[in-house]
SEMIRO-277827 format. One record per atom (N, C-alpha, C): x, y, z; atom name. Coordinates in Angstrom, 1 decimal, padded with zeros to 4 digits, always signed. Each point is the difference from the previous one (the first is absolute). Layout:
REC      px      py      pz  atom
REC       X       Y       Z    CA
...
//
This chain:
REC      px      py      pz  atom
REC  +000.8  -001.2  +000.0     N
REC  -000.8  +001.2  +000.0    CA
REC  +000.9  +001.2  +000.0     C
REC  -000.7  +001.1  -000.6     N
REC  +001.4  +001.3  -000.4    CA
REC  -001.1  +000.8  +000.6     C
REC  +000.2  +001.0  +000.5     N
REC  -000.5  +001.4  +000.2    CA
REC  -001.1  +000.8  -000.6     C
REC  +000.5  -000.3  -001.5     N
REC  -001.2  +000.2  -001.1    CA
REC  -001.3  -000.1  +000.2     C
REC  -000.4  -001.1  +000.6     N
REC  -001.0  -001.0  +000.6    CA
REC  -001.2  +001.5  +000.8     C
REC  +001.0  +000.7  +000.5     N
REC  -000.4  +001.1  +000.9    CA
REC  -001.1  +001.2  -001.1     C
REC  +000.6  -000.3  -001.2     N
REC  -000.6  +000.9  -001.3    CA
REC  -001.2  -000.2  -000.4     C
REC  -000.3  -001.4  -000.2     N
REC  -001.0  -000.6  +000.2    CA
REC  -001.4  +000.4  +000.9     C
REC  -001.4  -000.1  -000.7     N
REC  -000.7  +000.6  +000.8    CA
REC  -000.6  -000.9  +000.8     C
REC  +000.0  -001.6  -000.5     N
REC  -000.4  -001.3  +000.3    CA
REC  +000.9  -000.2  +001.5     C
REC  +000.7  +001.0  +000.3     N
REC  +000.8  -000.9  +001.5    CA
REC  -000.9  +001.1  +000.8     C
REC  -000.4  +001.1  -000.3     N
REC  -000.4  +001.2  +001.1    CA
REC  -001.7  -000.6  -000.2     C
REC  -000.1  -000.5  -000.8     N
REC  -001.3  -000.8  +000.1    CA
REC  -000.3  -001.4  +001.3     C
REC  +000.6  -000.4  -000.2     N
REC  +000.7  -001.5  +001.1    CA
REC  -000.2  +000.9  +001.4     C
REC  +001.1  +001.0  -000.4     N
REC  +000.7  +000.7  +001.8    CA
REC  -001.9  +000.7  +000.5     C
REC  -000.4  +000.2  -000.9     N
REC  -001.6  +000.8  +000.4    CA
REC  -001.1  -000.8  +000.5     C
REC  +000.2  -001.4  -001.0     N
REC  -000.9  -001.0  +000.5    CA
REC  +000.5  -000.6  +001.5     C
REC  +001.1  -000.2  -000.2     N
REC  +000.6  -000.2  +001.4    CA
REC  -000.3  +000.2  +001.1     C
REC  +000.7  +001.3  +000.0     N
REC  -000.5  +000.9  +000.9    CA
REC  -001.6  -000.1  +001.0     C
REC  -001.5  +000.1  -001.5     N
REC  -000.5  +000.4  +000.3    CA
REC  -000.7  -001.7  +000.8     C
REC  +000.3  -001.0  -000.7     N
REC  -000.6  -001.4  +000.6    CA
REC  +000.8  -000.7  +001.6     C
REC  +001.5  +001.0  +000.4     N
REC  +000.3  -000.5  +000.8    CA
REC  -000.2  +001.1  +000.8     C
REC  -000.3  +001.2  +000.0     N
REC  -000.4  +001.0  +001.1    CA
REC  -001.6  -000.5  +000.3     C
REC  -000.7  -000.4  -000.9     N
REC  -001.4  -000.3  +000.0    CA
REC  -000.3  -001.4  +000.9     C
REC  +000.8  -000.8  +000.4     N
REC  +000.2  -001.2  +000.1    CA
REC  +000.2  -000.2  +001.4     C
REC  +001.3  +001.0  +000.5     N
REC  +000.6  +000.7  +000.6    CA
REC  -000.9  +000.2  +001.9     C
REC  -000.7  +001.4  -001.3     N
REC  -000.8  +000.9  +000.7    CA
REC  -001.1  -001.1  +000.8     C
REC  -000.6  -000.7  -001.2     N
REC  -001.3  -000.8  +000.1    CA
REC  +000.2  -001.0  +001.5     C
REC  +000.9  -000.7  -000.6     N
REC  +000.1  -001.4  +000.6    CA
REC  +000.8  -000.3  +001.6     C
REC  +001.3  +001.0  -000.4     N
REC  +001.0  -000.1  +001.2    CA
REC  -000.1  +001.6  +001.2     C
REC  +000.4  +001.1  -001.0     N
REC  +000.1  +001.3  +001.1    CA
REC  -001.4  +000.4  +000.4     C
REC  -001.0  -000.1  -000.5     N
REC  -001.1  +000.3  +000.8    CA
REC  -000.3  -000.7  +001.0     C
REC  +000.0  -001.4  -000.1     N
REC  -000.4  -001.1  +000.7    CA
REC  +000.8  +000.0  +001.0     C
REC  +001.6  +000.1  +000.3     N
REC  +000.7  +000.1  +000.8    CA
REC  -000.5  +001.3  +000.6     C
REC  -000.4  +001.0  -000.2     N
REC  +000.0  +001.4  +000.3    CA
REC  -001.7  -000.1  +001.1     C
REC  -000.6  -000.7  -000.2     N
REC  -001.4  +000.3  +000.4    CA
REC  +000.2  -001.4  +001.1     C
REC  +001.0  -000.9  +000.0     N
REC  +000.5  -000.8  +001.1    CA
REC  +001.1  +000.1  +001.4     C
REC  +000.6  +001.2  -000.8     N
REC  +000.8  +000.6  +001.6    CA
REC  +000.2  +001.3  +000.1     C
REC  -000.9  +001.0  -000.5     N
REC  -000.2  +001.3  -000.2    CA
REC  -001.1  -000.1  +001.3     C
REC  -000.2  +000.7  +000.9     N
REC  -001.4  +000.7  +000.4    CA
REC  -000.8  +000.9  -001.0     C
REC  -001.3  -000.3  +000.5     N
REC  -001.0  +000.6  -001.1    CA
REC  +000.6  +001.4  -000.7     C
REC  +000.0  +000.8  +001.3     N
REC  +000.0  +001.1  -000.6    CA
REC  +001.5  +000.5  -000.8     C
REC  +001.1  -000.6  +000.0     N
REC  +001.2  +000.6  -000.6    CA
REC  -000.3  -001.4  -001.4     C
REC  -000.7  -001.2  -000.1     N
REC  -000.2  -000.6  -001.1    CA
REC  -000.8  +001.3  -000.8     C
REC  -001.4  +000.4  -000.1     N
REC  -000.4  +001.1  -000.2    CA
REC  +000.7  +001.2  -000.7     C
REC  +000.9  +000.2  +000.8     N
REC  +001.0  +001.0  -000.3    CA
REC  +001.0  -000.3  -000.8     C
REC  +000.8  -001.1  -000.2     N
REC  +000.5  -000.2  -000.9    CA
REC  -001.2  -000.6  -001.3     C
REC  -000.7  -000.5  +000.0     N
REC  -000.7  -000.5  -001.6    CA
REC  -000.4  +001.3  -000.4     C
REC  -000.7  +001.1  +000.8     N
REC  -000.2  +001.1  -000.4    CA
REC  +000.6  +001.0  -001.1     C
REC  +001.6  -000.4  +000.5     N
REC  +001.1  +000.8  -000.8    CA
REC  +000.8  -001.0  -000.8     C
REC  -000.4  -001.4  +000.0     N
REC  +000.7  -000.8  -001.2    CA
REC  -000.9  -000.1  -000.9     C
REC  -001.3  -000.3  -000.3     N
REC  -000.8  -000.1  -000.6    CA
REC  -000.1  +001.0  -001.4     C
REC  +000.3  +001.5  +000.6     N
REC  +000.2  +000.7  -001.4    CA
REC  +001.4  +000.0  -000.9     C
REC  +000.5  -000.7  +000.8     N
REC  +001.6  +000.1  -000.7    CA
REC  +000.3  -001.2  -001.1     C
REC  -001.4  -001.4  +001.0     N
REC  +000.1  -001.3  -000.9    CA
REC  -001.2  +000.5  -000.9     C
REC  -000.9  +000.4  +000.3     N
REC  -001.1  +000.2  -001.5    CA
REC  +000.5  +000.9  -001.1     C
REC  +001.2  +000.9  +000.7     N
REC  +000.5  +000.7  -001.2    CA
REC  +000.7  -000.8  -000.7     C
REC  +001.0  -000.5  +000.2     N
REC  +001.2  -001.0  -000.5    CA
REC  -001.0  -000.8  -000.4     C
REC  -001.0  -000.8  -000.2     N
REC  -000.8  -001.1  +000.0    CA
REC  -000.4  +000.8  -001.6     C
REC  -000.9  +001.4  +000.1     N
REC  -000.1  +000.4  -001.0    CA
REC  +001.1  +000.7  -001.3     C
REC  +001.0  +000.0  +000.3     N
REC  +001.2  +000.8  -000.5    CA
REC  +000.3  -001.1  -000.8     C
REC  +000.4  -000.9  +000.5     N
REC  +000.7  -001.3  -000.8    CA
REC  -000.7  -000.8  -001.1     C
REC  -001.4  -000.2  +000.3     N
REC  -000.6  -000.5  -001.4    CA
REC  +000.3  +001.4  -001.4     C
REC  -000.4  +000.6  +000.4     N
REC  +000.8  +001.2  -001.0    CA
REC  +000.9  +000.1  -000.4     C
REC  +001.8  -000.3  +000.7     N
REC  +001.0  -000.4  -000.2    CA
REC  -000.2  -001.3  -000.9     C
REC  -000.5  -000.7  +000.5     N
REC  +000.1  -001.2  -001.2    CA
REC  -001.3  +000.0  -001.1     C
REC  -000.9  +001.1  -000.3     N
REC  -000.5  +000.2  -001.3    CA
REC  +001.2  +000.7  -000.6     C
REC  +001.0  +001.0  +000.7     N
REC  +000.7  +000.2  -000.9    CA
REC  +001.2  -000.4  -000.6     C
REC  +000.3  -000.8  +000.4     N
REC  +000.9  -000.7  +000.0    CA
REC  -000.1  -001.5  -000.9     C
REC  -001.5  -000.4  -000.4     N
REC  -000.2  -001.1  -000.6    CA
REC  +000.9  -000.5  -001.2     C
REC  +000.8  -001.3  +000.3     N
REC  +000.9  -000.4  -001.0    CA
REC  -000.5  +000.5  -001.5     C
REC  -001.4  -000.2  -000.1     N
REC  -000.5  +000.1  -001.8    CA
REC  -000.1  +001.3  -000.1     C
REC  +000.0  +001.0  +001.1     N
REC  -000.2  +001.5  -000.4    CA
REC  -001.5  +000.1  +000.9     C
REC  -000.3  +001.4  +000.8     N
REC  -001.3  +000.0  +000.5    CA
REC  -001.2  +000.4  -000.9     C
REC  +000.6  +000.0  -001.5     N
REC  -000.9  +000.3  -001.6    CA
REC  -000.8  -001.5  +000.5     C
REC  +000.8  -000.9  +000.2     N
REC  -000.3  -001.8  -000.1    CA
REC  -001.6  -000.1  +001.1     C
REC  +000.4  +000.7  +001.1     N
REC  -000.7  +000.1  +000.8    CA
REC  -001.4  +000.9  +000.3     C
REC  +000.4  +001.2  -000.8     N
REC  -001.0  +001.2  -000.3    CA
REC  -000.1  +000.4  -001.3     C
REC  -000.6  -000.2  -001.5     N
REC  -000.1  +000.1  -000.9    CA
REC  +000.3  +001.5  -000.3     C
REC  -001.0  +000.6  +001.1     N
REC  -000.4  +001.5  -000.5    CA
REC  +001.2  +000.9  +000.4     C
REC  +001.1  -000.6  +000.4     N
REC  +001.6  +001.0  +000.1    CA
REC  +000.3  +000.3  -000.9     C
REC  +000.3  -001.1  -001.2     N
REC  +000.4  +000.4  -001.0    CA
REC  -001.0  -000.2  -001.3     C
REC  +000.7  +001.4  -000.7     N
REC  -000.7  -000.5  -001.7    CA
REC  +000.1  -000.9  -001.0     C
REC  +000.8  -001.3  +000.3     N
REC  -000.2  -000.9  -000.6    CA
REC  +000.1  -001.1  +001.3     C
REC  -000.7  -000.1  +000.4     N
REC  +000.0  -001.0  +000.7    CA
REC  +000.4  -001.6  +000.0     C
REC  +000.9  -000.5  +000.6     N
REC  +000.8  -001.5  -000.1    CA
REC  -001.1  -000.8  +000.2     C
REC  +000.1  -001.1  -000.7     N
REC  -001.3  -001.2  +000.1    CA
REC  +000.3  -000.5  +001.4     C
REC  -001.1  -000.1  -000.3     N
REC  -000.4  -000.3  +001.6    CA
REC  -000.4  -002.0  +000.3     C
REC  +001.2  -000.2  +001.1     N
REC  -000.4  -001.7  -000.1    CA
REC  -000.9  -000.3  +000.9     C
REC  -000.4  -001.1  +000.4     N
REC  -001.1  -000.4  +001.0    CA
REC  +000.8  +000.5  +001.5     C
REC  +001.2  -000.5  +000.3     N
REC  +000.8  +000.3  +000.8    CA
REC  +000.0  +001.4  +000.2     C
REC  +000.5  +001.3  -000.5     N
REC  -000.3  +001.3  +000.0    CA
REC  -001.4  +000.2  +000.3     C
REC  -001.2  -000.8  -000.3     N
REC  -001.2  +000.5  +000.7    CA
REC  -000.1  -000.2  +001.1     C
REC  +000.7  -001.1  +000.3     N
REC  -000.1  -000.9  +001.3    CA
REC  +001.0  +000.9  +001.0     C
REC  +000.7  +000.6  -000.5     N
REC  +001.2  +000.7  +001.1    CA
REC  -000.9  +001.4  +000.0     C
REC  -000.5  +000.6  -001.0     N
REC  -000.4  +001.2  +000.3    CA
REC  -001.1  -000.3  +001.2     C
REC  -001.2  -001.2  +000.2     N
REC  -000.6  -000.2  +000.8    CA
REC  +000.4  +000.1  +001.2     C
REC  +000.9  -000.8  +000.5     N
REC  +000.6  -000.2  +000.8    CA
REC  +000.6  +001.4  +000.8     C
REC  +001.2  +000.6  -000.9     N
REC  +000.4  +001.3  +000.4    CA
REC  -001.2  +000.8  +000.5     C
REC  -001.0  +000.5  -001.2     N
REC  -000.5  +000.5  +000.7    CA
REC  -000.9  -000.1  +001.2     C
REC  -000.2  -001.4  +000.4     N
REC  -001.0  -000.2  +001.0    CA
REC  +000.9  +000.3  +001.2     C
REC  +001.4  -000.6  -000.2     N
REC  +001.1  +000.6  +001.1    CA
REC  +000.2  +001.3  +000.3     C
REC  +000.0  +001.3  -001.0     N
REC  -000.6  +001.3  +000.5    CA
REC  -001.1  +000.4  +000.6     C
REC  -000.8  -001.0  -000.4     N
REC  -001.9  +000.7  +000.2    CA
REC  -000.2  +000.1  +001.3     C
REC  +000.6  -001.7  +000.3     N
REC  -000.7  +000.1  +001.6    CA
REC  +001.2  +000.4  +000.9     C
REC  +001.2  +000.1  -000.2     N
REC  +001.1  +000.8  +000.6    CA
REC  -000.6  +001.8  +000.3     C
REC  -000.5  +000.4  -001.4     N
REC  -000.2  +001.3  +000.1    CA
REC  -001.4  +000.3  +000.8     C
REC  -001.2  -001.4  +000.1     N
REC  -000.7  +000.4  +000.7    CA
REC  +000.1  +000.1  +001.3     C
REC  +001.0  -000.9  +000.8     N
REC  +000.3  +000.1  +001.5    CA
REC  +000.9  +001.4  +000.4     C
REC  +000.6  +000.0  -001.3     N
REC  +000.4  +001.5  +000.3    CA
REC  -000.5  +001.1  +000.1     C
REC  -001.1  +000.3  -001.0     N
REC  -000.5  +001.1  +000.1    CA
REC  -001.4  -000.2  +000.9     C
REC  -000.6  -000.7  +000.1     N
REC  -001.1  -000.2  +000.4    CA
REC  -000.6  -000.5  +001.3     C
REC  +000.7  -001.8  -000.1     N
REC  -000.6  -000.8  +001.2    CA
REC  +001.2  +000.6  +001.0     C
REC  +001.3  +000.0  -000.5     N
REC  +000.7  +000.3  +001.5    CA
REC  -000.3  +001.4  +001.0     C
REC  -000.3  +001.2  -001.2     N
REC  -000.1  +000.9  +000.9    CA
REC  -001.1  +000.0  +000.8     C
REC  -001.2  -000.6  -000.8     N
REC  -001.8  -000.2  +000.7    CA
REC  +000.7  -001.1  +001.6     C
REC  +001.0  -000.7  -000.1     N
REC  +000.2  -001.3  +001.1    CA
REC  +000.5  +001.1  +001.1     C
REC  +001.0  +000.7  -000.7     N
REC  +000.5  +000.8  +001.3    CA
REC  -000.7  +000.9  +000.5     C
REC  -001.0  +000.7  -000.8     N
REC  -000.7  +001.2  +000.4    CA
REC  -000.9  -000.3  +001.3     C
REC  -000.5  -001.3  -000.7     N
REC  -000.9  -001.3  +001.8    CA
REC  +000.8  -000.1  +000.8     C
REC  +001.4  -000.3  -000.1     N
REC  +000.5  -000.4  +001.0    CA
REC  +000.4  +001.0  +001.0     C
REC  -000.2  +001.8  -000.5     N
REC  +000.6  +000.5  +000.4    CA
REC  -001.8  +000.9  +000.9     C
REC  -001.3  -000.6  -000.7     N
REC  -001.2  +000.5  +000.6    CA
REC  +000.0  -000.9  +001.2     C
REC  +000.9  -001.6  -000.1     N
REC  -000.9  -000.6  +001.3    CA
REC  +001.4  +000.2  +001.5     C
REC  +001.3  +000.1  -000.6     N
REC  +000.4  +001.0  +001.2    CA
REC  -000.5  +001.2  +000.7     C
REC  -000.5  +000.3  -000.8     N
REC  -001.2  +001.7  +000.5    CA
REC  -001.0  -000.5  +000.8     C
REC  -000.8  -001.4  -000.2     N
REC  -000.8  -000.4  +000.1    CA
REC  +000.4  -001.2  +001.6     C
REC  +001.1  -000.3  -000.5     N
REC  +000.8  -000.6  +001.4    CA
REC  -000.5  +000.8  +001.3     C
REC  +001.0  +001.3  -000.2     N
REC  -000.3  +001.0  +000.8    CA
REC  -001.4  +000.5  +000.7     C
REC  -000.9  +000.1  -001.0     N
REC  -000.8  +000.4  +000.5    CA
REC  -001.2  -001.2  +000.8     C
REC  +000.5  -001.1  +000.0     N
REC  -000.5  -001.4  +000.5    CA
REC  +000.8  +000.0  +001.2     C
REC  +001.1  -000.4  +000.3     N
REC  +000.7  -000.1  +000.7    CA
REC  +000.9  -001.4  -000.1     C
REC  -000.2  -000.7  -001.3     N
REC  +000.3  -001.6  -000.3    CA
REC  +000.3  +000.2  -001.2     C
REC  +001.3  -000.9  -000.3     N
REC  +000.0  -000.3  -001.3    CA
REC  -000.2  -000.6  -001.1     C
REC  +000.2  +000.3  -001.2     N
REC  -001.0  -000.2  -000.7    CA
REC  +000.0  -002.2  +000.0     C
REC  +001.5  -000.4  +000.2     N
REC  +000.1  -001.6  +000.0    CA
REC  -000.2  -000.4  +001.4     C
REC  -000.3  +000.6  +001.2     N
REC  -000.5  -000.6  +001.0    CA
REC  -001.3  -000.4  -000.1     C
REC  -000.3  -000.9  +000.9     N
REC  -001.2  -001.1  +000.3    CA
REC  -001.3  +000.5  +000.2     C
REC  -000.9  -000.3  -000.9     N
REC  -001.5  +001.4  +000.3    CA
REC  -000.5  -000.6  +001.3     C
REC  -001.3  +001.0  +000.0     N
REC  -000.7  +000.7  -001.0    CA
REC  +001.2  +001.2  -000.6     C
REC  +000.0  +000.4  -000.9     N
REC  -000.1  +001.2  -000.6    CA
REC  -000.9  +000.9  -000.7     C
REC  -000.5  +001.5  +000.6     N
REC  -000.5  +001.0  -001.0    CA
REC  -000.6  -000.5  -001.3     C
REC  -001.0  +000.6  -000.3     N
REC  -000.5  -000.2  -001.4    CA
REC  +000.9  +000.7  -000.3     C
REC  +000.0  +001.1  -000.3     N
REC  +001.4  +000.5  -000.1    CA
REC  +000.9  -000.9  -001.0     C
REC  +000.9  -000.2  +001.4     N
REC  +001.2  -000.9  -000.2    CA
REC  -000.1  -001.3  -001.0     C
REC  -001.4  -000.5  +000.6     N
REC  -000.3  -001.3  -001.0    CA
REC  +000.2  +000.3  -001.5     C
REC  -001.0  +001.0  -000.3     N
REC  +000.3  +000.5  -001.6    CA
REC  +000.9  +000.3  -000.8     C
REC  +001.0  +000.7  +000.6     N
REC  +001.9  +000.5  +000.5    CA
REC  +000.6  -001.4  -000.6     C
REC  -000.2  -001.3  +000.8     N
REC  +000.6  -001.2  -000.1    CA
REC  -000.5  -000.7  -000.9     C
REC  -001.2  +000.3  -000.3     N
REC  -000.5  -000.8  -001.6    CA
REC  +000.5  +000.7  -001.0     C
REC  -000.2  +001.1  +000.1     N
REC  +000.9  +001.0  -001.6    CA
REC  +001.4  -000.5  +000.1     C
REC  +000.7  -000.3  +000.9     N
REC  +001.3  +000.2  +000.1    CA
REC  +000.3  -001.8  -000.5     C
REC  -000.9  -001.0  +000.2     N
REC  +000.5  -001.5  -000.5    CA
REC  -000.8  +000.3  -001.4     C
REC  -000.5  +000.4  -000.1     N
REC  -000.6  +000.0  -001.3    CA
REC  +001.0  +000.9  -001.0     C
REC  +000.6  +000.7  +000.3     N
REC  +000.7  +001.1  -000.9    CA
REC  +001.5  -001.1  -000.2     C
REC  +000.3  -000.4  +002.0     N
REC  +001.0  -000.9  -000.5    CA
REC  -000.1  -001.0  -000.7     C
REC  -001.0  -001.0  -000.1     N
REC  +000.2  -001.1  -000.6    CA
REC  -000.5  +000.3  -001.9     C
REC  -000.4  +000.8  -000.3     N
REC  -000.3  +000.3  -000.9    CA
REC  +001.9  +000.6  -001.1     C
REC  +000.7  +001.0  +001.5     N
REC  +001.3  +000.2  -000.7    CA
REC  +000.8  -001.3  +000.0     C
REC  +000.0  -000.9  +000.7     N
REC  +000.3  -001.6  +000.0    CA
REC  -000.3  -000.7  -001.4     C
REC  -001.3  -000.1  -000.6     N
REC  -000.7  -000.9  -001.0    CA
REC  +000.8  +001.0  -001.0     C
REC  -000.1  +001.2  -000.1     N
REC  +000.9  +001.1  -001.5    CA
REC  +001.1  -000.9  +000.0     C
REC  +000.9  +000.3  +001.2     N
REC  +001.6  -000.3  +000.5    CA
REC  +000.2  -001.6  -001.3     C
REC  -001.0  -000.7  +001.2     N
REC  +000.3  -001.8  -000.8    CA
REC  -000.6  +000.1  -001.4     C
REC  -000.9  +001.0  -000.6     N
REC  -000.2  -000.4  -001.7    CA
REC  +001.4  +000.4  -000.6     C
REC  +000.7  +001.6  +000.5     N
REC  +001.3  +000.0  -000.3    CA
REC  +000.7  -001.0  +000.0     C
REC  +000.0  -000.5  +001.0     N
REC  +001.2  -001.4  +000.0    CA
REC  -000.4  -000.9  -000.6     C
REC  -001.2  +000.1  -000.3     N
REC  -000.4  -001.5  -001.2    CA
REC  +001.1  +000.5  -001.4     C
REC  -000.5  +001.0  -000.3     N
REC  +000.4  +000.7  -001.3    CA
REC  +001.2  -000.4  +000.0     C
REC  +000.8  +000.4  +001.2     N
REC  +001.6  +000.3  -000.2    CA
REC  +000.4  -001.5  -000.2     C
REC  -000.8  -001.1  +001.1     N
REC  +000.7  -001.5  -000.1    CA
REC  -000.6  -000.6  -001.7     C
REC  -001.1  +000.2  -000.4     N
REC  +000.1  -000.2  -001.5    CA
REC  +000.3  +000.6  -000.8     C
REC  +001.1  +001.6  -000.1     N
REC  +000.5  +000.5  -000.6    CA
REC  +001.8  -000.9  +000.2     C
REC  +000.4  -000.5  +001.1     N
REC  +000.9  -001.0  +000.4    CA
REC  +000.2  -001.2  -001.1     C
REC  -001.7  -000.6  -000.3     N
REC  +000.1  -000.9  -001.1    CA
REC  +000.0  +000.2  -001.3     C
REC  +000.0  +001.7  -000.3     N
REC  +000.5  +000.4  -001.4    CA
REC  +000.9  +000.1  -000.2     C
REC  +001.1  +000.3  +001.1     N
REC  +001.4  +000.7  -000.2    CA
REC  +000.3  -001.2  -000.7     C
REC  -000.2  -001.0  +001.3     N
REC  +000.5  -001.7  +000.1    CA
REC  +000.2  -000.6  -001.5     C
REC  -001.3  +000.8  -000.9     N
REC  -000.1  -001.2  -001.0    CA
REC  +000.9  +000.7  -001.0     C
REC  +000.7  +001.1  +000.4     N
REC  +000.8  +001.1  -001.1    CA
REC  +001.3  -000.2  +000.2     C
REC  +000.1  -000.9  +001.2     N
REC  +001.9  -000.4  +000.1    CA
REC  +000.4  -001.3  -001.0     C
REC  +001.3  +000.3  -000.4     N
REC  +000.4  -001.3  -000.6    CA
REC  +001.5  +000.0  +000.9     C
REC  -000.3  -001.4  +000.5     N
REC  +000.9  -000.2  +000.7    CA
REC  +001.1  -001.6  -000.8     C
//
């Protein structure tokens, strides 16, 4: 391997995919789960609060790295870039699917479900306060509170189901690269 390799848009394509299925993987499976196991509530909270925009940005940043960066050209992937547009194989529909479903739902936890998750999270601390209990202690709790805690599994598990369609994408985007190596 020479340096050259580096010129190449097909390697910054790899380093993007990379990136974005082992930070995603990462995030999902190991540091959250360690984090919500020997973190107390409230500095768990505090840290997902302030990782969460850094991972939905990078989450959304990198599928776009690798639309641009597509070995066949992102013409292969988006017709309407260019004025003569490269034929397009089944595979290029199949990656443009993929890519973009890896932006879609990246960009919707970003712009959307995460901030609506934090915004609750940060009503039922108010709402803490004004109970005198928090919001994962043992009820009763407040109608109030109760409502607080249903918006808030609902918003989470909803940014959860986005999270895993992304990862579907990315692990069957895994078995396109796969079928593109000759080894």
């Amino acid at each position: 391997m020479s340096l050259s390799s580096f010129k190449n848009p097909a390697t910054y394509h790899l380093l993007s995919y990379g990136t974005l299925i082992g930070s995603t993987l990462f995030q999902s499976f190991v540091s959250g789960i360690i984090a919500f196991r020997v973190l107390p509530r409230p500095q768990f909270s505090t840290l997902q609060k302030h990782t969460f925009p850094v991972y939905f940005t990078l989450q959304t940043i990198t599928p776009l790295a690798m639309l641009l960066t597509y070995p066949r050209g992102a013409s292969s992937l988006l017709p309407f870039l260019s004025s003569s547009p490269a034929i397009r194989t089944a595979t290029d529909s199949l990656s443009s699917w993929l890519i973009g479903t890896m932006f879609v739902t990246a960009l919707v936890n970003w712009v959307y479900i995460g901030p609506k998750t934090t915004e609750v999270m940060g009503l039922r601390k108010h709402q803490e306060t004004r109970d005198g209990k928090k919001s994962y202690d043992a009820g009763p709790h407040s109608k109030e509170m109760q409502e607080l805690n249903k918006r808030f599994g609902v918003l989470h598990g909803v940014s959860s189901l986005v999270n895993m369609v992304g990862l579907g994408a990315m692990i069957w985007y895994a078995g396109v690269l796969g079928q593109g190596l000759r080894l």
